[in-house]
C-alpha positions as a Markdown table, in Angstrom:
| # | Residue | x | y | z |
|---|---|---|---|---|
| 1 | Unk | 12.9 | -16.8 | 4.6 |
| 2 | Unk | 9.1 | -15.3 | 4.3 |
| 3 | Unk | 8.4 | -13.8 | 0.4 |
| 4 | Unk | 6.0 | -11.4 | 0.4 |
| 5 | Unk | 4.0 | -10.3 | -2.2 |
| 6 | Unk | 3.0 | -6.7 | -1.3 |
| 7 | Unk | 0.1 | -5.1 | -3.5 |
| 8 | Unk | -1.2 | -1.5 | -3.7 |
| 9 | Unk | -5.1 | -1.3 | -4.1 |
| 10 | Unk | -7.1 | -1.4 | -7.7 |
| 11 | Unk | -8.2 | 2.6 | -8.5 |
| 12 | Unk | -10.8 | 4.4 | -6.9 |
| 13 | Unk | -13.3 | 7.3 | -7.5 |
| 14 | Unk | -11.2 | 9.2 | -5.4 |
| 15 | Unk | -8.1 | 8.2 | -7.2 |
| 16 | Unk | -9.7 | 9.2 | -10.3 |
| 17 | Unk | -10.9 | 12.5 | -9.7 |
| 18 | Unk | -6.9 | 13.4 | -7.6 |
| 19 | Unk | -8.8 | 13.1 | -4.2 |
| 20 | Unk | -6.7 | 12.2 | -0.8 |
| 21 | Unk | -8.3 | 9.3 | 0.5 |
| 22 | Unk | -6.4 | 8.5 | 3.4 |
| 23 | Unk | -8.2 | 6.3 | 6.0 |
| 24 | Unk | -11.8 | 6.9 | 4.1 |
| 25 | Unk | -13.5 | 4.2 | 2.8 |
| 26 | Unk | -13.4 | 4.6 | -0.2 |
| 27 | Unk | -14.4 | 1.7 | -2.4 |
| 28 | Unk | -13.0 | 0.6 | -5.9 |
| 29 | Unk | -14.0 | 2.0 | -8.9 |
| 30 | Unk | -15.3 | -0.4 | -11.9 |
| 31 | Unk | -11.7 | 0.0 | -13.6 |
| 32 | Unk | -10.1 | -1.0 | -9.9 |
| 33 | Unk | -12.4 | -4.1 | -10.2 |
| 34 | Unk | -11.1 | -5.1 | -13.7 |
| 35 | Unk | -7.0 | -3.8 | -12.7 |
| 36 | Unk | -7.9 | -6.1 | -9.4 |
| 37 | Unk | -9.1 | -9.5 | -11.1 |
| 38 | Unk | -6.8 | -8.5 | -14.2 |
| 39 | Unk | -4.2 | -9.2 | -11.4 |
| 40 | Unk | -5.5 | -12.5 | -10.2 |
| 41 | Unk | -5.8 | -13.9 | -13.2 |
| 42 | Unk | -2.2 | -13.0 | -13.9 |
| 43 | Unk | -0.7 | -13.3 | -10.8 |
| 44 | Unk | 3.4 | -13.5 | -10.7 |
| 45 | Unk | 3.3 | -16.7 | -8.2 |
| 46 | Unk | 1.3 | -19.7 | -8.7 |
| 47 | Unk | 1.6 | -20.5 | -5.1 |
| 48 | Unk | 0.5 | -18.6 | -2.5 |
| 49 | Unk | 0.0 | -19.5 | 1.7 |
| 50 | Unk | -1.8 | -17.0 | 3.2 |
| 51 | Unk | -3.0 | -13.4 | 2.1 |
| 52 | Unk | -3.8 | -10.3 | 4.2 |
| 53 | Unk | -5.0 | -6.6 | 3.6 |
| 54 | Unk | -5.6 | -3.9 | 5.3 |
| 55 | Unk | -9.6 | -3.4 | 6.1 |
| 56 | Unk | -10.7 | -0.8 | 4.1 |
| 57 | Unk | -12.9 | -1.4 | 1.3 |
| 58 | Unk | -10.3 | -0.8 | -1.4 |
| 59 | Unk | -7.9 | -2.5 | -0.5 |
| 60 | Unk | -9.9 | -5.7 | 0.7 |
| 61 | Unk | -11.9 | -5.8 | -2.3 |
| 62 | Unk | -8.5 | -6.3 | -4.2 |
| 63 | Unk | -6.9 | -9.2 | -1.9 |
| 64 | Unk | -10.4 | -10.5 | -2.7 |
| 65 | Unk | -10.0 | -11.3 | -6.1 |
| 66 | Unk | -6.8 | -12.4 | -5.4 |
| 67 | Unk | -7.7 | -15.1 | -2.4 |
| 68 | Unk | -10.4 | -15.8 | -5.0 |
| 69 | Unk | -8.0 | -17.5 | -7.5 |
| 70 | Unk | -5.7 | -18.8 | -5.0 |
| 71 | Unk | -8.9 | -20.6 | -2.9 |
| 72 | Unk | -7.9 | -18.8 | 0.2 |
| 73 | Unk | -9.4 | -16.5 | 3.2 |
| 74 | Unk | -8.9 | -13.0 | 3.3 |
| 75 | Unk | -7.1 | -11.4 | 7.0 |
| 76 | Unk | -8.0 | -7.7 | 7.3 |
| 77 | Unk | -5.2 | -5.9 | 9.6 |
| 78 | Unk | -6.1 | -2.4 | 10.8 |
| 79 | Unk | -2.5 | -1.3 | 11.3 |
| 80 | Unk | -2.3 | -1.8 | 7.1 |
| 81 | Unk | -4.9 | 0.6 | 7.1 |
| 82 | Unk | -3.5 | 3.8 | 4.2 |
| 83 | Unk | -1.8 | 7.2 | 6.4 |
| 84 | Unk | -4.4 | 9.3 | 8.2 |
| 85 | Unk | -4.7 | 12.2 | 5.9 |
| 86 | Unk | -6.9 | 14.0 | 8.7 |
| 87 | Unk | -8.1 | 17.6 | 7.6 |
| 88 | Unk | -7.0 | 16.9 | 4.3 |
| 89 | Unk | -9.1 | 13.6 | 3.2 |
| 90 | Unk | -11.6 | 13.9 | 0.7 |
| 91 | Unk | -10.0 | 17.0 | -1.0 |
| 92 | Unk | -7.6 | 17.6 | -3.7 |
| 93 | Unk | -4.2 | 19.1 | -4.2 |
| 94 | Unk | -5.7 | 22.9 | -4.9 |
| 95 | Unk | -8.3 | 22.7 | -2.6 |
| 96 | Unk | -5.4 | 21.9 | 0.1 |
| 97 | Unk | -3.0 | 24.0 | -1.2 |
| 98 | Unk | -5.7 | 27.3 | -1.4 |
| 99 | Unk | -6.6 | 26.2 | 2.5 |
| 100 | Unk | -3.2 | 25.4 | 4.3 |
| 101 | Unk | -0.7 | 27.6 | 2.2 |
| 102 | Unk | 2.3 | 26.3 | 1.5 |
| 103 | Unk | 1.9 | 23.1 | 3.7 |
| 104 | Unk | 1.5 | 21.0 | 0.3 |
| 105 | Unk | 5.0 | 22.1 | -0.9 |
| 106 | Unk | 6.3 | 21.1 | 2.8 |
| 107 | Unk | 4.7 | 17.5 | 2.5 |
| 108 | Unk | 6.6 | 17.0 | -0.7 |
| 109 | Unk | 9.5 | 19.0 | -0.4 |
| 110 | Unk | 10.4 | 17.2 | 3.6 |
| 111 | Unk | 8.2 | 14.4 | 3.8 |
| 112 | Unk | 10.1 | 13.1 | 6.8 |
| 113 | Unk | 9.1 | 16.0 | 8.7 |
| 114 | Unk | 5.6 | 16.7 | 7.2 |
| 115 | Unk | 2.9 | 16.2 | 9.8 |
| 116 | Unk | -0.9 | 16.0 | 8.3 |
| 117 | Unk | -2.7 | 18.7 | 10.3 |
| 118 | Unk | -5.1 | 16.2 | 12.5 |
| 119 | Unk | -3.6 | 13.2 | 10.5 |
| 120 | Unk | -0.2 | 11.3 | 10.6 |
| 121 | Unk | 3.2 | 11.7 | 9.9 |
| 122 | Unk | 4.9 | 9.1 | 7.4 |
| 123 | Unk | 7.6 | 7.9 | 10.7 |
| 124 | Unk | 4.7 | 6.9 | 12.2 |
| 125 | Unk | 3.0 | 5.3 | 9.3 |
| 126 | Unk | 6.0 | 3.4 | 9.0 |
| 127 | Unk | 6.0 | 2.1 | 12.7 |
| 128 | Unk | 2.7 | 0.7 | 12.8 |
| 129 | Unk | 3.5 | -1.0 | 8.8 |
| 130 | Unk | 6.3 | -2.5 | 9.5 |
| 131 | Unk | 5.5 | -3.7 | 12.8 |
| 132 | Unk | 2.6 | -5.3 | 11.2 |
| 133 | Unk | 4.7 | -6.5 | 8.5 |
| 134 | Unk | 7.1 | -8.3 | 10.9 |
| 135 | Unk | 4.9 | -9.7 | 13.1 |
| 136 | Unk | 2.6 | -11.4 | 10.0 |
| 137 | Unk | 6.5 | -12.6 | 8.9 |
| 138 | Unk | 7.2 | -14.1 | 11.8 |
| 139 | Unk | 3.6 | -16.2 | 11.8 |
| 140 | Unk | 4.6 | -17.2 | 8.3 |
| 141 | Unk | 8.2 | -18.7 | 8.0 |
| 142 | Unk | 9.4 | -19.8 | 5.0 |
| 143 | Unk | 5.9 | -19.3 | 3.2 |
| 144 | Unk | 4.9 | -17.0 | 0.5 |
| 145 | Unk | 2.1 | -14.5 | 1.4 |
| 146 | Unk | 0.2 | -11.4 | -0.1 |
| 147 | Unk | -0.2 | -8.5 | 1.7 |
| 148 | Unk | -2.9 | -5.6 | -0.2 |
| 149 | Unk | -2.3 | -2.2 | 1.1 |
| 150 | Unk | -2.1 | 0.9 | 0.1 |
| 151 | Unk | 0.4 | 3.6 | -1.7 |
| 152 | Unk | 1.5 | 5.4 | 1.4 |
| 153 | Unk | 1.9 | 2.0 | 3.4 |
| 154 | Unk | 3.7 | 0.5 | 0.7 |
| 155 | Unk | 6.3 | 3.3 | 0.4 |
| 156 | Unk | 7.6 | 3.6 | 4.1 |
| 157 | Unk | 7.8 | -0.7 | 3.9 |
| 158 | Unk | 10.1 | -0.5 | 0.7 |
| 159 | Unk | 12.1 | 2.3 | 2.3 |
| 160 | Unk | 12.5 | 0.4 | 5.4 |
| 161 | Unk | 13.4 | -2.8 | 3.6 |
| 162 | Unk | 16.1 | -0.5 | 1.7 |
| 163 | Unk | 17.5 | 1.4 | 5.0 |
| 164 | Unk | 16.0 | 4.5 | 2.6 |
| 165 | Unk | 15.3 | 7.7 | 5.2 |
| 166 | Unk | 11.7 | 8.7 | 4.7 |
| 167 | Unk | 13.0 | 12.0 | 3.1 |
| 168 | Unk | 13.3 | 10.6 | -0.5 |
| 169 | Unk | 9.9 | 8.6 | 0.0 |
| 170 | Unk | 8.5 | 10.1 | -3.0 |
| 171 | Unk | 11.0 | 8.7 | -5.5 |
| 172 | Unk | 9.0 | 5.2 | -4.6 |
| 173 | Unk | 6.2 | 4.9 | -7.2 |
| 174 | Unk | 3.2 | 3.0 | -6.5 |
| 175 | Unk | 0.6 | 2.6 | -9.0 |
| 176 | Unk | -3.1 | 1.1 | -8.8 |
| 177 | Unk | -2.5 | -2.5 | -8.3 |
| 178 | Unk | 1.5 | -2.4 | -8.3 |
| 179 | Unk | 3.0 | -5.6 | -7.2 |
| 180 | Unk | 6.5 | -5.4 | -5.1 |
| 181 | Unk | 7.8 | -8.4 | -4.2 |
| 182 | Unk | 10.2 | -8.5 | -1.0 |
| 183 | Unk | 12.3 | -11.1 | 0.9 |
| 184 | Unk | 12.2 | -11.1 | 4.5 |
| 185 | Unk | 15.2 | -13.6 | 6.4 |
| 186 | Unk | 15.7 | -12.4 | 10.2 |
| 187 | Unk | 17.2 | -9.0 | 9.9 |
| 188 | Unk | 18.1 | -9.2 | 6.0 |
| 189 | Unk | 15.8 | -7.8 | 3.6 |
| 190 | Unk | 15.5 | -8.1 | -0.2 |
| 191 | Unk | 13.6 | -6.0 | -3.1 |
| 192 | Unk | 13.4 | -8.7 | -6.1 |
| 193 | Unk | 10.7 | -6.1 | -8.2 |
| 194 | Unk | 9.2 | -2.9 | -7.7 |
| 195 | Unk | 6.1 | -1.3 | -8.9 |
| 196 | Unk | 5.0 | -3.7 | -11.8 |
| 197 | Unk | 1.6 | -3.7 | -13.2 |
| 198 | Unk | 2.6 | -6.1 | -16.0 |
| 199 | Unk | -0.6 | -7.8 | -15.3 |
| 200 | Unk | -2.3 | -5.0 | -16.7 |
| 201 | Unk | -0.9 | -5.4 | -20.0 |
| 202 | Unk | -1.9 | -9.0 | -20.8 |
């Protein structure tokens, strides 16, 4: 059995100001930094094996401060890299919504069937994730490890761990620097916590 420790990234600029950031590199604001290190000081596991993230600034810098307190080396994946957001990165909900009509309302109405003009859709997010997500279980048996991603990633791994169709993606909340922890054993998957920024409070 692999446990994995999957994080979402500290807060942005872009995060901030309601921006899609997709696969832009966006780095982390100076509240991500403190939400980030917050998190490695009060990490939910004093034992950790191995740590990955995907490599975008963001999400790196977080796995950072992590590997930092746990004495360990970062592994940057590109395949944990957040959903393509094409056409639609670097600008907000309104400035989509004015642009591509009533696309916006699609993408959170039917998000199974949403495709990202010049971007990705979330099924195929979800293939390249969890195939990532597999394959670094399968080099890790029976070891805990820490995976820093992002919110889009995150979602289509918890709702294949929970046989959930993409459809109802949204109900999945991921905040800056959420920690989910998950159970991986051969085909059997387990959600032991969800979404907790505890840290954050201490």
């Amino acid at each position: 059995m692999t446990k994995l420790i999957l994080i979402r990234h500290g807060q942005t600029i872009w995060n901030a100001l309601g921006k899609y950031q997709g696969q832009s590199d966006i780095e982390l604001s100076e509240t991500g930094i403190e939400q980030a290190e917050r998190l490695a000081q009060n990490f939910p596991l004093d034992k950790i094996d191995a740590i990955y993230s995907s490599d975008l600034k963001r999400a790196h810098k977080t796995a950072t401060c992590i590997a930092a307190q746990f004495k360990l080396p970062v592994q940057s994946k590109t395949a944990l890299r957040e959903v393509n957001f094409g056409d639609w990165e670097g600008l907000n909900y309104d400035q989509i919504n004015s642009k591509w009509g009533g696309m916006m309302q699609h993408f959170f109405a039917n998000p199974d069937t949403a495709q990202i003009p010049g971007g990705e859709s979330f099924a195929q997010l979800q293939q390249r994730a969890t195939k990532a997500v597999l394959s670094i279980c399968e080099d890790h048996p029976d070891q805990t490890i820490v995976i820093a991603a992002h919110g889009a990633v995150n979602r289509t791994i918890l709702a294949e761990a929970l046989h959930m169709p993409l459809r109802y993606i949204w109900s999945i909340r991921q905040d800056n620097t959420a920690v989910n922890i998950l159970t991986y054993n051969g085909l059997e998957r387990s959600i032991e916590l969800m979404n907790s920024t505890e840290h954050l409070k201490k």
